[in-house]
C-alpha positions as CSV (number, residue, x, y, z in Angstrom):
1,X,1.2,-18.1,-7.9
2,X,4.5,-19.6,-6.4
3,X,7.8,-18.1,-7.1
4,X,10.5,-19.5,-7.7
5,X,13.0,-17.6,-8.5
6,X,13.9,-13.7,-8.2
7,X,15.5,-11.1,-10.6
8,X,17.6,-8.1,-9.9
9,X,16.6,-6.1,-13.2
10,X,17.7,-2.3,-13.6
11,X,15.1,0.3,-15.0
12,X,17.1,0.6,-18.1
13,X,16.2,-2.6,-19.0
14,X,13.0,-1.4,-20.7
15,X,10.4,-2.8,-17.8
16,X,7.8,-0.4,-16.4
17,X,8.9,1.4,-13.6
18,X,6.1,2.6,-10.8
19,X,7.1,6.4,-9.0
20,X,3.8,6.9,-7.2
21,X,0.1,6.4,-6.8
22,X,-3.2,8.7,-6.1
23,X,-6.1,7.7,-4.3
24,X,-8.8,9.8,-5.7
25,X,-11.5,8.8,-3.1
26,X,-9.1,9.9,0.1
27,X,-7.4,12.7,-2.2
28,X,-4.2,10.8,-0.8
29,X,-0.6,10.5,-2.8
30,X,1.0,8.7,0.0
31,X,0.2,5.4,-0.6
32,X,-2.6,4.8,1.3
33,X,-5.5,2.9,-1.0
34,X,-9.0,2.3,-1.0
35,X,-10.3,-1.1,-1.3
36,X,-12.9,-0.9,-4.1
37,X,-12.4,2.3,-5.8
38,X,-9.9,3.3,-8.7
39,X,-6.5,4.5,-8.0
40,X,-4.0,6.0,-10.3
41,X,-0.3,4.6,-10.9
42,X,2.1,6.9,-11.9
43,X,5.2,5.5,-13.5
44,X,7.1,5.0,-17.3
45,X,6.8,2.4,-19.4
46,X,3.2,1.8,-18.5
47,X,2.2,1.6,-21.9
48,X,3.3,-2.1,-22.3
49,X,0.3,-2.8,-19.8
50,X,-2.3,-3.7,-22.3
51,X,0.1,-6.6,-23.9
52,X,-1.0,-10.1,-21.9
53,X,2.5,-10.2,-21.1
54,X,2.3,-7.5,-17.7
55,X,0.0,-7.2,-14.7
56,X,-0.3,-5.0,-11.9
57,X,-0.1,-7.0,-8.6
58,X,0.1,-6.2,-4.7
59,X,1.8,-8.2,-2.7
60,X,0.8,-8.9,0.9
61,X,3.4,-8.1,3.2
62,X,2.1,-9.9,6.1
63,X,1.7,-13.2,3.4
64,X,4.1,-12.9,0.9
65,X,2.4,-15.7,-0.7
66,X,-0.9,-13.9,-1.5
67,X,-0.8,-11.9,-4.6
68,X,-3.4,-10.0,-5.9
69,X,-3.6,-9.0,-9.4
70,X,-5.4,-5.6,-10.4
71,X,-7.4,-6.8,-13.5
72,X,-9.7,-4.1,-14.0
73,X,-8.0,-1.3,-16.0
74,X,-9.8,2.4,-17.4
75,X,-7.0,3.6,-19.0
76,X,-3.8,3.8,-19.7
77,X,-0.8,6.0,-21.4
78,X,3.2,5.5,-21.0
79,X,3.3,7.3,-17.7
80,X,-0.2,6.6,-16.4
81,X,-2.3,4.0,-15.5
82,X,-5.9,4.0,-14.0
83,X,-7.6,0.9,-12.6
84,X,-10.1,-0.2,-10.0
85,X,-8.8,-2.2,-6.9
86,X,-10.3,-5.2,-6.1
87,X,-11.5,-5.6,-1.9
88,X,-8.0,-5.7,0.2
89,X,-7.6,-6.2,3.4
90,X,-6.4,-3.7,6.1
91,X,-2.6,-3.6,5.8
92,X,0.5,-3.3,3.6
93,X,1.0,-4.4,0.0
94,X,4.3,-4.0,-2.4
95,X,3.2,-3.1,-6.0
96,X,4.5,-5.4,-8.3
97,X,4.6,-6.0,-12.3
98,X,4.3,-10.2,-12.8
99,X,5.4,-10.5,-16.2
100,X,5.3,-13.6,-18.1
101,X,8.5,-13.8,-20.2
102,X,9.5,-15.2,-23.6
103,X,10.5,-18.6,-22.4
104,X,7.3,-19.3,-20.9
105,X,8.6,-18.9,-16.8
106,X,7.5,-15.9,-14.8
107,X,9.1,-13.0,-13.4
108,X,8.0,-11.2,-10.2
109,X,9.7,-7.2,-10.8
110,X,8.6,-5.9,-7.1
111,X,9.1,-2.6,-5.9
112,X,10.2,-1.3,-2.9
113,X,7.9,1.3,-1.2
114,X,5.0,-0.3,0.6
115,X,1.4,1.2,-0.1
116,X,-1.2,0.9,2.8
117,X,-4.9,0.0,3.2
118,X,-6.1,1.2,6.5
119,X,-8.2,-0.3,8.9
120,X,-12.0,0.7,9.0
121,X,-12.2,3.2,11.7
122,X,-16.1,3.1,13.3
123,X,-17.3,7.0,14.1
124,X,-20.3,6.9,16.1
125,X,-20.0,10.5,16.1
């Protein structure tokens, strides 16, 4: 996806907002996500996530070209959101809503706290 234009858009505008995220597998609320397992959004407005209209993306920081969309969703409520992560890469990502808008064009609403895969650590211990 190219984008080609950005938005400044406030929260009262009715778009979902993200305020955290849980990684069950680590037990972590800090950001820090593992590739392959579920992870829980916390938020408002996540409700509107089942309409074709919004998905759940990271964003690469390193390649702000390469955004990943989270397809795989369990569930979901106004203020919740559960979904499985696809394999990431070691790094940061920006959570982002793409949301494809009335008139056809594309909106990127990213978000400003950067959530973190970390590297895989060997133990030979």
């Amino acid at each position: 996806m190219t984008v080609t234009s950005t938005e400044l858009v406030s929260p009262s505008e009715g778009l979902p907002t993200i305020t955290g995220v849980y990684d069950p597998l680590s037990g972590k609320r800090d950001g820090t996500l593992t590739p392959w397992a579920p992870i829980i959004v916390s938020g408002s407005g996540l409700d509107m996530y089942p309409l074709d209209e919004i998905r759940l993306c990271l964003i690469s920081v390193a390649d702000k070209e390469r955004i990943t969309e989270i397809c795989h969703i369990y569930k979901y409520s106004d203020n919740r959101v559960i979904v499985a992560l696809p394999d990431l890469e070691p790094g940061g990502y920006l959570p982002a809503f793409k949301i494809l808008k009335e008139d056809g064009e594309t909106m990127l609403q990213v978000f400003s706290v950067v959530w973190r895969v970390p590297s895989k650590e060997i133990n030979c211990f």
